[in-house]
C-alpha positions as CSV (number, residue, x, y, z in Angstrom):
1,X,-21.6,2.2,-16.4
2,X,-22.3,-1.0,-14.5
3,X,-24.9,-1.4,-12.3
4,X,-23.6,-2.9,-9.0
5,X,-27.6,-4.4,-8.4
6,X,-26.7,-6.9,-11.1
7,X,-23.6,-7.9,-9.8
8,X,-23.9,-11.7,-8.1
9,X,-21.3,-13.8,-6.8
10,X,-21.0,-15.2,-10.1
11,X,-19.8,-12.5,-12.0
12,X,-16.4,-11.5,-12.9
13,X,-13.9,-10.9,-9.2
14,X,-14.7,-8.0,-7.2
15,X,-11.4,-5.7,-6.9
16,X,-11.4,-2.5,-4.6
17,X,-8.9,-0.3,-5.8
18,X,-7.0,2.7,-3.5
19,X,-4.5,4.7,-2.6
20,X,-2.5,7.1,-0.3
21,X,-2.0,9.7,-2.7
22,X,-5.3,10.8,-3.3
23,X,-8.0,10.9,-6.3
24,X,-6.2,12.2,-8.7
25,X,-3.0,10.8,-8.8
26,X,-2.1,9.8,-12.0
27,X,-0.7,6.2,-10.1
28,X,-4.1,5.2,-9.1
29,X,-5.3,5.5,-12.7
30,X,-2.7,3.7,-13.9
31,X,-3.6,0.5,-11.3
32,X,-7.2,1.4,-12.9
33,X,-6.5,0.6,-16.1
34,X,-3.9,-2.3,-15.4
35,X,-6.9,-4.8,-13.6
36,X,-9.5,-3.8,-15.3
37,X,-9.1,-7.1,-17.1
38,X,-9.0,-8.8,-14.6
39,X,-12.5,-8.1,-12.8
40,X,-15.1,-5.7,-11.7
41,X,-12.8,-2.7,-10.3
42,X,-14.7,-0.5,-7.8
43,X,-12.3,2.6,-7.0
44,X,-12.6,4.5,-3.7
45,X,-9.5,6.8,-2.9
46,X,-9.0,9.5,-0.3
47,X,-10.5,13.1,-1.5
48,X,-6.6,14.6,-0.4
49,X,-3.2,13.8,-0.4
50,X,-2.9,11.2,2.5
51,X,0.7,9.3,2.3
52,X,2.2,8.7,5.6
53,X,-0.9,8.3,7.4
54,X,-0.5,4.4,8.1
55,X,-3.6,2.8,9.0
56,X,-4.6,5.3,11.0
57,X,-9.1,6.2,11.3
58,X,-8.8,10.0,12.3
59,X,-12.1,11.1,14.4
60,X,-11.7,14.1,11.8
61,X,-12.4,12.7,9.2
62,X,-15.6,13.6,7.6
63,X,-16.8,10.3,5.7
64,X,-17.8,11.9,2.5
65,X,-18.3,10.1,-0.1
66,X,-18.4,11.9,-3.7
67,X,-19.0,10.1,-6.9
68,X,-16.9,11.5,-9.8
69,X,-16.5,10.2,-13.3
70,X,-13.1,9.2,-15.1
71,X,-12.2,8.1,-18.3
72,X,-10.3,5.1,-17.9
73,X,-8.8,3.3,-20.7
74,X,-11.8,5.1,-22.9
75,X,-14.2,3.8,-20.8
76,X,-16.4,6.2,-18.5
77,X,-15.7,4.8,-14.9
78,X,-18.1,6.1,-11.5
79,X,-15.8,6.2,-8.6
80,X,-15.6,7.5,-4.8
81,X,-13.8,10.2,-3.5
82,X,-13.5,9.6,0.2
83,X,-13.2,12.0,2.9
84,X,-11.0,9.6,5.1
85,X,-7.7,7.9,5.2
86,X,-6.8,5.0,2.9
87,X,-7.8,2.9,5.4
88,X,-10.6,4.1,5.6
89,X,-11.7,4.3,2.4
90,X,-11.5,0.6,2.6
91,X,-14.0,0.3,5.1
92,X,-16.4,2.9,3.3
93,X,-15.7,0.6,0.2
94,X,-16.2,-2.9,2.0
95,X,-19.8,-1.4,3.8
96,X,-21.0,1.1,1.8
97,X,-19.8,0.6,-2.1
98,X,-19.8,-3.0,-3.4
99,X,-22.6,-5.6,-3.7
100,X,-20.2,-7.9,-1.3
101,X,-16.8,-8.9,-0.1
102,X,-14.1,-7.7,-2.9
103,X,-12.1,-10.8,-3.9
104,X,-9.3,-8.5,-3.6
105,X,-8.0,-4.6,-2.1
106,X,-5.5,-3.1,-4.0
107,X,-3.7,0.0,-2.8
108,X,-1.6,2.0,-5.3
109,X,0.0,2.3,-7.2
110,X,2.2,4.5,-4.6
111,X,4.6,7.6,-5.5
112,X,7.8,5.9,-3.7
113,X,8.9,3.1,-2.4
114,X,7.5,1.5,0.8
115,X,10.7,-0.3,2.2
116,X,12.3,-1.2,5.6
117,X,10.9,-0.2,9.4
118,X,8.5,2.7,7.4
119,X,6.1,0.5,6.3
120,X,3.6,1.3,8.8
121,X,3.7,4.8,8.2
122,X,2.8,4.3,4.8
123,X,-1.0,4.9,4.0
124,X,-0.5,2.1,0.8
125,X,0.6,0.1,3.3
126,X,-2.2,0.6,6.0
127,X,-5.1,0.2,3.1
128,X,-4.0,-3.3,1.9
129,X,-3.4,-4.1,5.6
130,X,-7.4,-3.1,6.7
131,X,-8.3,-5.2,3.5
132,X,-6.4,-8.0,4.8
133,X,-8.6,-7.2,8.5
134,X,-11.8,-7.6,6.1
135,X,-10.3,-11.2,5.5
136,X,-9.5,-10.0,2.0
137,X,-6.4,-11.0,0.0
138,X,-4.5,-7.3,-0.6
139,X,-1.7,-6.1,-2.8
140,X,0.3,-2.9,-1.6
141,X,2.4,-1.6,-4.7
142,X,4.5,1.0,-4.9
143,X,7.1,2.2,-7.4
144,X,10.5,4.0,-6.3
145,X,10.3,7.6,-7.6
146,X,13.1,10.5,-6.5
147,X,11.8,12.1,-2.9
148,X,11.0,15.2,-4.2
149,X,8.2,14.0,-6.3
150,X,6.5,11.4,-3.0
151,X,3.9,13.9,-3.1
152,X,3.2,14.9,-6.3
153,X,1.2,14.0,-9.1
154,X,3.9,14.3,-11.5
155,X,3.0,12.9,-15.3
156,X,7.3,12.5,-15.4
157,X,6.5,9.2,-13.8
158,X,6.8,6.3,-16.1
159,X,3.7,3.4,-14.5
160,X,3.8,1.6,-17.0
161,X,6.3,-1.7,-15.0
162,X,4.3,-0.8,-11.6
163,X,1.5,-1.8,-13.9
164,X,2.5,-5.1,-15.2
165,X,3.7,-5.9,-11.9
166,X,0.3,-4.8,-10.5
167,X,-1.3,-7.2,-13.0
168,X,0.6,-9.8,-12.4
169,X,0.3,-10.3,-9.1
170,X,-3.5,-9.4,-8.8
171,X,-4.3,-12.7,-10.7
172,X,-2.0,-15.1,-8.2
173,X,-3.5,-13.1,-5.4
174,X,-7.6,-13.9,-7.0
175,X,-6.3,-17.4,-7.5
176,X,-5.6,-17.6,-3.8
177,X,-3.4,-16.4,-1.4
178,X,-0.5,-18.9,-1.3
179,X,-0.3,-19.1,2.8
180,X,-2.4,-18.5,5.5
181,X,0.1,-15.9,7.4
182,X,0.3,-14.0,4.4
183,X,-2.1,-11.1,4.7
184,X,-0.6,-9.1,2.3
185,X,2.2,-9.0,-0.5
186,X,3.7,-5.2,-0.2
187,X,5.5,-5.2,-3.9
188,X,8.1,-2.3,-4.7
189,X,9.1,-1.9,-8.1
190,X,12.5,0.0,-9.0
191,X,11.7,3.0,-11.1
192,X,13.6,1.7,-14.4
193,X,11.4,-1.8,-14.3
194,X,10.0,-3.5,-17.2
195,X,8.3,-6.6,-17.6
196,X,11.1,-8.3,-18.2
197,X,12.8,-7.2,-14.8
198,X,13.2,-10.0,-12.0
199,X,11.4,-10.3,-8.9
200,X,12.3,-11.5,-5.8
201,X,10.4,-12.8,-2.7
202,X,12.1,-11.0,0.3
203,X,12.2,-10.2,4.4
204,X,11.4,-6.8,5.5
205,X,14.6,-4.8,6.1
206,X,15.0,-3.9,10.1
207,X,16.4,-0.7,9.5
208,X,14.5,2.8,8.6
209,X,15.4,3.5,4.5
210,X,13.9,6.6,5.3
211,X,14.7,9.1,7.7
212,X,13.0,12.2,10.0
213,X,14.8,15.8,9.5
214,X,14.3,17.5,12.7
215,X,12.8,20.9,12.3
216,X,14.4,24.1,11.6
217,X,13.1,27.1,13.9
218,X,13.9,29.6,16.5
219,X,10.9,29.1,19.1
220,X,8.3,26.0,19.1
221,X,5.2,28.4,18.5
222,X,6.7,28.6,14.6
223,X,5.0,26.2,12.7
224,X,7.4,23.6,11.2
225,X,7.1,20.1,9.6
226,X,8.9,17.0,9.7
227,X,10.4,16.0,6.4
228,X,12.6,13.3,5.6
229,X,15.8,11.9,3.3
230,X,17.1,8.8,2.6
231,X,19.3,7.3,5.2
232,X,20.9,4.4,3.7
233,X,23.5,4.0,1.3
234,X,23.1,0.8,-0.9
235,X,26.5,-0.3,0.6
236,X,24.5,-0.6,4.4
237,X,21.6,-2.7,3.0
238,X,21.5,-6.1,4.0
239,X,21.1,-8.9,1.5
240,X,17.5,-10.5,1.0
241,X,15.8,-7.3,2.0
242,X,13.5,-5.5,0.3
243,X,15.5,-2.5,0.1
244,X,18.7,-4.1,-1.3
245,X,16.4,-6.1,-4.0
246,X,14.9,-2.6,-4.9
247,X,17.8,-0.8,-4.4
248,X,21.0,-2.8,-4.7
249,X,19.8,-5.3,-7.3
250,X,17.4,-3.3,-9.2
251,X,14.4,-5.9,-8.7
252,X,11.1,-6.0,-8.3
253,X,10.7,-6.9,-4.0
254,X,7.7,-9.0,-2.9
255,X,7.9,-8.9,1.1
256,X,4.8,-11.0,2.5
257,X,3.4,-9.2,5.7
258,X,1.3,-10.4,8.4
259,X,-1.3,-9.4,10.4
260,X,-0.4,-11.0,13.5
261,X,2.5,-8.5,14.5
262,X,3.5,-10.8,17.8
263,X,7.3,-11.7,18.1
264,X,8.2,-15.1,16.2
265,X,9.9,-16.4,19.4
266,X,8.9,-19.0,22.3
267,X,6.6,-17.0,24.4
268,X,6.9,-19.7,27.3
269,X,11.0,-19.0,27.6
270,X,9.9,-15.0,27.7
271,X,7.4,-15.3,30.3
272,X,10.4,-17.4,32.2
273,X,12.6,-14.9,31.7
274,X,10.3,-11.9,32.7
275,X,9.3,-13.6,35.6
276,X,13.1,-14.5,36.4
277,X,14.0,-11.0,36.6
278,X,11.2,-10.0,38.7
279,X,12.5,-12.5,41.5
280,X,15.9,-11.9,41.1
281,X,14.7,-8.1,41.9
């Protein structure tokens, strides 16, 4: 195993690798194994099961950090368990577990797709997007799997496109990111992808792709979770989006997100307006 003491700026790039979907998900692994030729890849993932928990930095979380070994590709890997969100397992990586600022945060790869209004319930999502906050260039990827696996850690699930795709955008990411309001590129890859499929740069769909079921009980006291379905049919989903491109025409979507989450519109004519309205009051 490397030692991270003879690591200098130098060396080969600096990649920190997570996920939402904890340690041992079979996805992560796969992401392992796909950019390990590309650079130095430091691993730190949440000890549990943490999808849907955004970018969120519980007060419960405990912080601790457990080294475990993994075979990855044949080769013996140390990485960090993390007892924290995806986010932050980010930060514990950024501070605590590399020699200096990763040249890039991955996050995935995801069981399901991250598309439309969702996005910022997804704990993929909320990693690459505290990466980004560290000023580092972050890939979100996720792969479209049926709902009832989301959770799971199913070996059913074929990686090996998510991987390529993973890959391939790592290195244009290391070269750079290609525009300064781009914090992170959230890629979702159709479950049937291969190299070969397309890809297509794309907005962020304005309408949820998935759904809350309201809970099923006689009194409130019973305990009951929220789950969810899919809510759009492919005939509803708007061309350009990333969930017709993933959906619709069965391609890889590459939505660029920013940090800066303030309406695109002339902030002058909406104080006018707000203020307008106050006198006309």
């Amino acid at each position: 195993m490397v030692s991270f003491a003879a690591m200098t700026k130098s060396d080969r790039p600096l990649i920190l690798l997570t996920n939402d979907d904890g340690i041992r998900s079979p996805g992560l692994w796969a992401a392992a194994e796909a950019l390990q030729g590309l650079g130095f890849v430091t691993v730190a993932a949440p000890r549990e099961q943490a999808s849907g928990t955004g970018r969120s930095m519980p007060a419960t979380s405990d912080g601790v950090i457990c080294e475990e070994v993994k075979d990855v590709g044949g080769k013996q890997w140390k990485v960090y368990a993390i007892g924290g969100t995806p986010a932050q397992a980010v930060q514990h990586g950024v501070f605590e577990l590399v020699p200096r600022l990763p040249d890039l945060v991955v996050a995935g790869i995801n069981y399901g797709e991250n598309v439309g209004l969702g996005v910022t319930i997804s704990g993929t999502v909320g990693a690459a997007l505290e990466g980004a906050a560290r000023g580092v260039p972050s890939l979100a990827i996720s792969l479209e799997t049926p709902l009832e696996m989301h959770l799971s850690y199913s070996e059913e699930i074929n990686f090996d496109g998510a991987a390529y795709f993973t890959t391939f955008f790592a290195k244009r990411l290391l070269a750079g990111m290609p525009h300064d309001d781009v914090a992170v590129l959230k890629v979702d890859v159709p479950a049937d992808a291969t190299p070969e499929t397309p890809w297509k740069v794309t907005r962020l769909s304005r309408a949820l792709f998935f759904e809350p079921i309201p809970p099923e009980r006689e009194r409130l006291d019973e305990p009951a979770k929220m789950r969810y379905r899919v809510a759009q049919s492919p005939e509803s989903l708007n061309p350009g989006t990333d969930s017709y491109v993933v959906h619709v025409e069965r391609a890889v979507a590459v939505t660029p997100l920013s940090l800066d989450i303030t309406s695109r519109l002339d902030l002058a004519v909406l104080e006018r307006q707000l203020r307008d309205d106050l006198n006309a009051e």
